[in-house]
C-alpha positions as CSV (number, residue, x, y, z in Angstrom):
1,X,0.0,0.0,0.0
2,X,1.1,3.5,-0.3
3,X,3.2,5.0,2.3
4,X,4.3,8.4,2.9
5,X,6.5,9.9,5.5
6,X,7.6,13.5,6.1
7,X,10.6,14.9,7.6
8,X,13.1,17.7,7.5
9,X,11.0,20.2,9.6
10,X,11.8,21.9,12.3
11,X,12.5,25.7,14.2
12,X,14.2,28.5,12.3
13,X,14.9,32.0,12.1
14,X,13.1,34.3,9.8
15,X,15.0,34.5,6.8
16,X,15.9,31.0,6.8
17,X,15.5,27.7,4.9
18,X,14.6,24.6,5.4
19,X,14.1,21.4,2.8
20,X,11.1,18.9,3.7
21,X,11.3,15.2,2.1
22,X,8.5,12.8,1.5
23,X,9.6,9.8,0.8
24,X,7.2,7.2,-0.8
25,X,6.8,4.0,-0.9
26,X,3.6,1.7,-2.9
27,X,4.2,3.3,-6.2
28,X,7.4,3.9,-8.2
29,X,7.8,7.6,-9.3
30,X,9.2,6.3,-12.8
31,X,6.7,4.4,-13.6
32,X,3.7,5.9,-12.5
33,X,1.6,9.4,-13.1
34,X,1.3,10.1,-9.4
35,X,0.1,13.5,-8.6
36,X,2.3,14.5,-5.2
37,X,1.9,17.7,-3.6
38,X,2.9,19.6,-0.7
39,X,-0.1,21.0,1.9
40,X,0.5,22.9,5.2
41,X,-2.1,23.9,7.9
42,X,-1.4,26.8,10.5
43,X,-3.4,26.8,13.7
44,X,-6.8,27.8,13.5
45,X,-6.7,28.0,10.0
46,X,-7.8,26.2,6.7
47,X,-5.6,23.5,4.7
48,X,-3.7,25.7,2.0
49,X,-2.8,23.9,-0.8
50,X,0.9,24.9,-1.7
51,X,2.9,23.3,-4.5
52,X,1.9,19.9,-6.3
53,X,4.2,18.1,-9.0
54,X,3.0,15.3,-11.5
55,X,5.9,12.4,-10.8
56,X,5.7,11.0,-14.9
57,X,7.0,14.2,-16.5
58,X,7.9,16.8,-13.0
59,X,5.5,19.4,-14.5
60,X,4.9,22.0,-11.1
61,X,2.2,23.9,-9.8
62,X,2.6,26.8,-7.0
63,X,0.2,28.6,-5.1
64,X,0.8,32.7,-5.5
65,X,1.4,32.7,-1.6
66,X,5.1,31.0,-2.3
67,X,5.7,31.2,-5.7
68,X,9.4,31.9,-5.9
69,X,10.3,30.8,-2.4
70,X,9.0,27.7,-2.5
71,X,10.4,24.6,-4.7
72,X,9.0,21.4,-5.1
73,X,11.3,18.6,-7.0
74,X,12.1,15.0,-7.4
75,X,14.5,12.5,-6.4
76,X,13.5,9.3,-8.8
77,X,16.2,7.2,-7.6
78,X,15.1,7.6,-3.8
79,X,11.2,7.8,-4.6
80,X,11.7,10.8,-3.0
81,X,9.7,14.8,-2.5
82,X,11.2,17.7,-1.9
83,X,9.7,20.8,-0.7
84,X,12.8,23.6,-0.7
85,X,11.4,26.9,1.3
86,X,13.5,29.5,1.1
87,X,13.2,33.2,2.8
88,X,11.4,32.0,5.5
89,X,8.6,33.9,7.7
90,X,6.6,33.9,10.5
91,X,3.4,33.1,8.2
92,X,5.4,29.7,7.1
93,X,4.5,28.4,10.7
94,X,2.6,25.6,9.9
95,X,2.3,21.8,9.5
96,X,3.4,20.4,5.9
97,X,1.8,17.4,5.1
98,X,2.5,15.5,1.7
99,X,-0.1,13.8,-0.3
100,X,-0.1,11.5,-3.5
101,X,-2.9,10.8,-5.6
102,X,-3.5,7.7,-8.6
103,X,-4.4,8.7,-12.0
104,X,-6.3,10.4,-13.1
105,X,-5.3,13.2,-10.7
106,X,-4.9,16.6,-11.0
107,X,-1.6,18.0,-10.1
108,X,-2.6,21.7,-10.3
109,X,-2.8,23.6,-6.8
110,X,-6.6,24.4,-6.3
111,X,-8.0,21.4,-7.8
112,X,-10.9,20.1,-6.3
113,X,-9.9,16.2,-6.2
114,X,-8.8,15.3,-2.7
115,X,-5.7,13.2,-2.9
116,X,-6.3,9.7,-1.7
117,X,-2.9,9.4,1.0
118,X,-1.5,11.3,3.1
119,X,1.7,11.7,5.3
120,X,1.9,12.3,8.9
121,X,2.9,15.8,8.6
122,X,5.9,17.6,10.3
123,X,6.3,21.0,11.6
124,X,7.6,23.8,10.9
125,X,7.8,26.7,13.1
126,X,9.6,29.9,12.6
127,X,10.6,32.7,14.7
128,X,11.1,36.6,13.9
């Protein structure tokens, strides 16, 4: 069955970076059209939907809140995500949860589809 664990969060400075990995296991990224993405969830507020990447041909989707901080990539020899977040802030503070979906999927950020697994989630918490 599909498996996904998070980790790589933790407690930084404003200004800072961090790199979150989901590594996967069920499903083979070179082999498969898996839609993965990259959620988060702040206290007291909604899921936001942040970055989401199709594993068959890496094609990327952002949300406007963290396009150009945020980077989401591929490791097909680990079956491995990567969420790079660069520059930080206080408004990062959240948990990042990673998600996969089996075709058809929609690996566009905003699409309605929920995606079918989900990771444990690890947090990330940053200070001014």
């Amino acid at each position: 069955q599909v498996q996904l664990v998070e980790s790589g969060g933790g407690s930084v400075q404003a200004g800072g970076s961090l790199r979150l990995s989901c590594a996967a296991s069920g499903f083979e990224f070179t082999v498969s059209r898996y839609c993965m993405g990259w959620f988060r969830q702040a206290p007291g507020k909604e899921r936001e939907d942040v970055a989401r990447i199709l594993t068959s041909n890496e094609f990327t989707s952002y949300s406007d809140s963290v396009k150009g901080r945020f980077t989401v990539s591929l490791d097909n020899a680990k079956n491995t995500m990567y969420l790079q977040i660069n520059d930080l802030n206080p408004e990062d503070t959240a948990i990042y949860y990673c998600a996969a979906d089996s075709p058809p999927c929609v690996a566009v950020v905003g699409a309605r589809r929920e995606y079918k697994y989900w990771g444990q989630g690890t947090q990330v918490t940053v200070s001014s």
